[in-house]
C-alpha positions in Angstrom: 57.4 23.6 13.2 58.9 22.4 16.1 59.5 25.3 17.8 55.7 26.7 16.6 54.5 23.5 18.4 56.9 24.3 21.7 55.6 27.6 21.9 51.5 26.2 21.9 52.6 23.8 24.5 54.0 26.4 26.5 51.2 29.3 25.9 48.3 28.5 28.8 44.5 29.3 28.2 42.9 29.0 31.4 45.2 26.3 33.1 45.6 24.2 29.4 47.8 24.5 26.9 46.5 26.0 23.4 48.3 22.7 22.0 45.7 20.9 23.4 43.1 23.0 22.9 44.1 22.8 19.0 43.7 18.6 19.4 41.1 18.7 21.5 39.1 20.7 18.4 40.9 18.6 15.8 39.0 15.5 17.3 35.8 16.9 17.8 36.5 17.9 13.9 37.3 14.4 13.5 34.1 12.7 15.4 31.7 14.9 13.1 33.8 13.4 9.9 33.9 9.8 11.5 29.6 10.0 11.6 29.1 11.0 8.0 31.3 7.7 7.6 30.2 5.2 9.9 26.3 5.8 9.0 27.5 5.3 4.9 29.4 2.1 6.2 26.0 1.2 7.8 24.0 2.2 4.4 26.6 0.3 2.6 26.0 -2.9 5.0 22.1 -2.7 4.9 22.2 -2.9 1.4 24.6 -5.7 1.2 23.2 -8.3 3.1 19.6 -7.1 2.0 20.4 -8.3 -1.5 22.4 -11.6 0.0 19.7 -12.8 2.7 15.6 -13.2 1.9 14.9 -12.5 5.6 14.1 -8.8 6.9 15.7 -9.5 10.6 18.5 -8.0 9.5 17.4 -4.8 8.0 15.1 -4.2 11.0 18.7 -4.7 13.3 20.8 -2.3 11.2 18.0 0.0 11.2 17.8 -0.2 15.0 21.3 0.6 15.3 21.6 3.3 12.7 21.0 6.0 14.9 21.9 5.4 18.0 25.3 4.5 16.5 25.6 7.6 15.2 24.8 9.2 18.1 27.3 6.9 20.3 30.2 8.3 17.8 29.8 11.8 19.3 29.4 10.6 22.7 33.4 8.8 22.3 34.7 11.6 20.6 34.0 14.2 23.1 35.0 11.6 25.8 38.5 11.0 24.3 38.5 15.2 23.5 37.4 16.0 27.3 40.8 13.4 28.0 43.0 15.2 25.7 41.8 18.3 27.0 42.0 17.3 30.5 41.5 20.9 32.5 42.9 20.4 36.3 40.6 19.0 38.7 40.9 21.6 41.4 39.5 23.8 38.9 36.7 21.7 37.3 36.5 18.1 37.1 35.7 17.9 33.8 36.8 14.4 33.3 34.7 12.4 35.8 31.4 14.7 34.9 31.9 13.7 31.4 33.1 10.1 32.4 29.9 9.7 34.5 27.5 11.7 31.7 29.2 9.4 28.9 28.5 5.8 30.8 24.8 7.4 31.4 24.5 8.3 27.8 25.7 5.4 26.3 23.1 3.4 28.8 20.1 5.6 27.2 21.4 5.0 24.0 21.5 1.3 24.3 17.8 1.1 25.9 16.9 3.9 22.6 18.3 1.2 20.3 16.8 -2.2 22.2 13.2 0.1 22.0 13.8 0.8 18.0 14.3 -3.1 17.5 11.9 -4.3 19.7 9.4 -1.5 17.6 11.3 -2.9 14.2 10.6 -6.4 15.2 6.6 -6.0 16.0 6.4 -4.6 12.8 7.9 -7.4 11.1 5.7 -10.3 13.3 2.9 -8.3 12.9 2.9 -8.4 8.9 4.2 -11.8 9.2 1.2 -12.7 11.5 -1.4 -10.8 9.1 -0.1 -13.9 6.6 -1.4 -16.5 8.4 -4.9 -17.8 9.2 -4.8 -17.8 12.5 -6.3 -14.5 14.7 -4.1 -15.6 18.0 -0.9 -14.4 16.8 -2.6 -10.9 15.5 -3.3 -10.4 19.6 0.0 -12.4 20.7 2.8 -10.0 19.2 1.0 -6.6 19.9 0.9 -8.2 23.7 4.3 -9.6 23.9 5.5 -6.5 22.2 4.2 -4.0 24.7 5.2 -6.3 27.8 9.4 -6.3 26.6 9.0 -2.3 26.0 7.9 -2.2 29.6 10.3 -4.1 31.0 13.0 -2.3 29.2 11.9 0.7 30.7 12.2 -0.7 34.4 15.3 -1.9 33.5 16.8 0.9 32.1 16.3 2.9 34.9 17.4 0.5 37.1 20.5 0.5 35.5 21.1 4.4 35.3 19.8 4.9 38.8 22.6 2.6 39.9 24.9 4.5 37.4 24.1 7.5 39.3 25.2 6.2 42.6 22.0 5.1 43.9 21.9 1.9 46.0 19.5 -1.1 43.5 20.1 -3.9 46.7 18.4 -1.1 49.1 15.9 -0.5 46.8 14.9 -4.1 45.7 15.2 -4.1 49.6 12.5 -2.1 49.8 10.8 -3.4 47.5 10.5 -6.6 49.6 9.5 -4.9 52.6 6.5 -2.7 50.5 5.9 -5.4 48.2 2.9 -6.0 50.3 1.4 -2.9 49.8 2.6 -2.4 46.5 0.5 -5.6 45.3 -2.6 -4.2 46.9 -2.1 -1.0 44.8 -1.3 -3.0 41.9 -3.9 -5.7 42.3 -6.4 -4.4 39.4 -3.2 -4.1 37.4 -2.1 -7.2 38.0 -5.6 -8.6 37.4 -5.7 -6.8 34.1 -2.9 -8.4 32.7 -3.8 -11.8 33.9 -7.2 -11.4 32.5 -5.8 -10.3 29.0 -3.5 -13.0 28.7 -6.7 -15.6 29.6 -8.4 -13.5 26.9 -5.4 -14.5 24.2 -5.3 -18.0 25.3 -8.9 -19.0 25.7 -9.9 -16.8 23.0 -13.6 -16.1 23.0 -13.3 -13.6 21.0 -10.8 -11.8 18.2 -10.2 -8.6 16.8 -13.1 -7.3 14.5 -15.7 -9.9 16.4 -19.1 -8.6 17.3 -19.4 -9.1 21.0 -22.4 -9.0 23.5 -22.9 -8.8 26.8 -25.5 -7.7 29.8 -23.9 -4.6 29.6 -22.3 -3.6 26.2 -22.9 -4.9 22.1 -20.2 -4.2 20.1 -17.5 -4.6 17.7 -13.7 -5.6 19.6 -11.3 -2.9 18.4 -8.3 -3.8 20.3 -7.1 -6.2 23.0 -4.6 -4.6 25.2 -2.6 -4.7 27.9 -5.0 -3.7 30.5 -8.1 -3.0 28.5 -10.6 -4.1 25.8 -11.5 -1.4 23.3 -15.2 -2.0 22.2 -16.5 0.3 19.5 -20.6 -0.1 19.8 -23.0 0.4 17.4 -24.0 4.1 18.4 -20.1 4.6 17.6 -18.9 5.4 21.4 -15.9 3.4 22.6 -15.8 1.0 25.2 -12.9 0.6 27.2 -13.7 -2.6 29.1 -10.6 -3.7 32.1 -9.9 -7.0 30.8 -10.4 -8.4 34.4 -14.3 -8.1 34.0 -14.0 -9.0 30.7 -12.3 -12.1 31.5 -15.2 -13.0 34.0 -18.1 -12.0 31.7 -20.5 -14.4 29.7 -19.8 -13.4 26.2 -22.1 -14.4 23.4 -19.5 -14.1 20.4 -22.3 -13.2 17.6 -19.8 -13.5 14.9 -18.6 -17.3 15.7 -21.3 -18.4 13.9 -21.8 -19.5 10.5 -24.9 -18.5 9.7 -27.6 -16.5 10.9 -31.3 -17.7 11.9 -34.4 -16.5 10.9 -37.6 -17.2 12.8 -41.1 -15.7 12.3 -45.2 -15.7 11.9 -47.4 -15.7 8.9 -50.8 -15.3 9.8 -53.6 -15.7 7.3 -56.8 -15.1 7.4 -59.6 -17.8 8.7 -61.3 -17.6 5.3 -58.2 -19.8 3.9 -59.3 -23.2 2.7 -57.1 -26.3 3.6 -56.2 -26.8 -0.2 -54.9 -23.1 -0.2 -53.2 -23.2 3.0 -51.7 -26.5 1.6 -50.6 -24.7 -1.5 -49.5 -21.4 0.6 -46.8 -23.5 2.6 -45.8 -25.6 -0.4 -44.7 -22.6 -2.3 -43.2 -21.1 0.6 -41.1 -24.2 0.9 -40.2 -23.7 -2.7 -39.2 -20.1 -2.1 -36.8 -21.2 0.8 -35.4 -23.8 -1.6 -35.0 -22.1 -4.5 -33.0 -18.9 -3.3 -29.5 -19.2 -2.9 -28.9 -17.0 0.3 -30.6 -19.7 2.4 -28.7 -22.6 4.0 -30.7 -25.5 2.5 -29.1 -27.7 5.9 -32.0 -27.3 7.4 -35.7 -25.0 7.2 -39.4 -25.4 8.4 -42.6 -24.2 6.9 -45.6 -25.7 9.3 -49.3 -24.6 9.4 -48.3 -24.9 13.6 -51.7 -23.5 15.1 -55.3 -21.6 15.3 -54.6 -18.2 16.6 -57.2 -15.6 17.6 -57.4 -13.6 14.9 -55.6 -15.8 12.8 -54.1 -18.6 10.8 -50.5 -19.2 11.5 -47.9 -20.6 9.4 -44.3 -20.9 11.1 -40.8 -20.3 9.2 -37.7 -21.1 10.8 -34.4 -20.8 8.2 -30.4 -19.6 8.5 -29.3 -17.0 5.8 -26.5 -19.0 4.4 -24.3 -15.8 5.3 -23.5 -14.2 8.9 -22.5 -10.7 7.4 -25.5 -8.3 8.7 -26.4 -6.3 5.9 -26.3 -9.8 3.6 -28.9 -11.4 5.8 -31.2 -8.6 5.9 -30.7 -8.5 1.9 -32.1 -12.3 2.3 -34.6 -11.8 4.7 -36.0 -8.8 2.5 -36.0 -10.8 -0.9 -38.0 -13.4 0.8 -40.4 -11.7 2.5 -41.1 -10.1 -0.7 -41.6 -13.3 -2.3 -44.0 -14.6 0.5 -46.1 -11.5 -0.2 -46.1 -11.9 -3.9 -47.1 -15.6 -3.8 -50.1 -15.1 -1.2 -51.0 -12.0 -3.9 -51.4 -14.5 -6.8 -53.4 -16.8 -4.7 -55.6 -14.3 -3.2 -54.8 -14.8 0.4 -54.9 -12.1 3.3 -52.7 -11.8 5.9 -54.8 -11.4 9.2 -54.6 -8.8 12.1 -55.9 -8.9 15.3 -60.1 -8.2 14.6 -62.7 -9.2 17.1 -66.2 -9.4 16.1 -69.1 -7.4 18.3 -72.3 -8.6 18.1 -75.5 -6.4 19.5 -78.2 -8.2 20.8 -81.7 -6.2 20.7 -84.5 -6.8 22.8 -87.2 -7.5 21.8 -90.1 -5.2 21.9 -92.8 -5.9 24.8 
């Protein structure tokens, strides 16, 4: 055996001994093995503490990791094969290209797995904030989530750029000496961001909350990180900067509780005072009796002599703000009004005017 190892140590291929060769693929054998393992170790660990802990934290970690563990076995296998093999350098530096691709790697894979979590982790404190009865935390982790991803991505490839030999102090250097004009590129950015987090603090609106404006009615789809995503009524989407959003007078239609209702009866001027007394009475009854009217507060007045007619005033809230619900109510009572004034014989007036001919008389 010995002498069978002697004689691989001593037979080249291309500069290396075939002894090494024969390591070098036993390890890479090895790091394909050591995978299958260390994911089942990892399946084997989920598992554990997900039956020993209530919290989910951990599961979203391990899950994370999973991957880009498995991944960073292959990445120190071939490193330690690539330094077993370990071909001259005159002839290819193998070594320091795989040194310098295996720090790189390992880099990405660390920002892959920090992404994962922080993805894992919004999940999580999203469902967590769907739990709770406040809409701010619905906006907050979306927001927050989005912000970490993109400074991991800035600092990911700071770190790699400096990996690669490139200089960071020159370019934060030069940072400083553009910042200037970088800020005036980035001012609407900047703006943006600044007006959606005045958005998630102040609040004037949430998610699913029908907005208006002087330029846009609509339903709030999603609050972003630089815009406002407004789905109107004629279905198109509105992507609104949140900038001008933050500066706009919104009339948030959905803050209130109920919803007013405010019109004209006219009757006509053959309607005697005992049946115009009668007609608002009942009305009064109609508004008291049904249950989708908010009983806080109503008016039925006989308020004034019109042209062409006699006009009652009602002025109500539909106990509910849901749209189609307070048409329903505004509907059943109109209905009502128009049965009542049936029964008691009364006309509803429209405009009339009344021409009268004078003749002259014959000479």
């Amino acid at each position: 055996m010995q002498a069978i190892w002697a004689q691989l140590s001593e037979t080249m291929l291309l500069d290396i001994p075939l002894s090494r060769w024969l390591i070098t693929a036993a390890v890479i054998l090895a790091t394909v093995i050591a995978r299958t393992f260390v994911l089942s170790a990892f399946q084997r660990l989920s598992r554990k503490l997900a039956a020993r802990t209530i919290t989910k934290l951990d599961d979203v970690l391990l899950s994370a990791a999973e991957r880009p563990v498995g991944l960073l076995v292959y990445v120190f296998g071939i490193l330690l094969a690539v330094h077993i093999l370990n071909p001259p350098a005159e002839i290819f530096p193998l070594v320091a290209i795989a040194d310098s691709a295996g720090r790189i790697i390992s880099i990405l894979l660390t920002i892959w797995f920090l992404w994962r979590l922080l993805e894992g982790l919004s999940a999580y404190f999203t469902a967590r904030a769907q739990e709770t009865e406040s809409a701010m935390d619905d906006q907050l982790v979306p927001f927050i989530g989005k912000t970490l991803k993109i400074f991991l991505v800035l600092t990911g490839l700071l770190v790699v750029a400096q990996n690669m030999g490139y200089s960071i102090s020159g370019l934060l250097a030069s940072l400083g000496i553009g910042g200037i004009a970088i800020a005036m590129a980035a001012k609407d950015t900047i703006a943006n961001v600044f007006g959606s987090i005045m958005i998630l603090v102040d609040r004037p609106f949430t998610v699913g909350d029908w907005i208006k404006t002087t330029e846009f009615e609509g339903v709030v789809e999603e609050i972003g990180f630089r815009s406002t995503k407004i789905r109107t009524f004629e279905r198109t989407l509105v992507n609104v900067p949140n900038s001008s959003l933050a500066n706009m007078v919104i009339d948030n239609i959905d803050a209130r509780n109920e919803r007013r209702i405010k019109m004209r009866i006219g009757l006509t001027y053959d309607t005697t005072p005992a049946k115009m007394d009668a007609a608002i009475k009942g009305i009064e009854a109609i508004l008291v009796n049904h249950p989708g009217v908010d009983q806080s507060y109503k008016l039925v007045k006989f308020d004034e002599f019109s042209d062409s007619s006699l006009s009652i005033f009602l002025y109500y809230f539909s106990a509910s703000k849901v749209w189609e619900e307070y048409l329903q109510v505004r509907q059943e009572i109109n209905l009502q009004i128009m049965h009542l004034l049936e029964e008691m014989e009364l006309d509803f007036a429209f405009p009339t005017r009344t021409l009268y001919i004078e003749q002259e008389k014959p000479q």
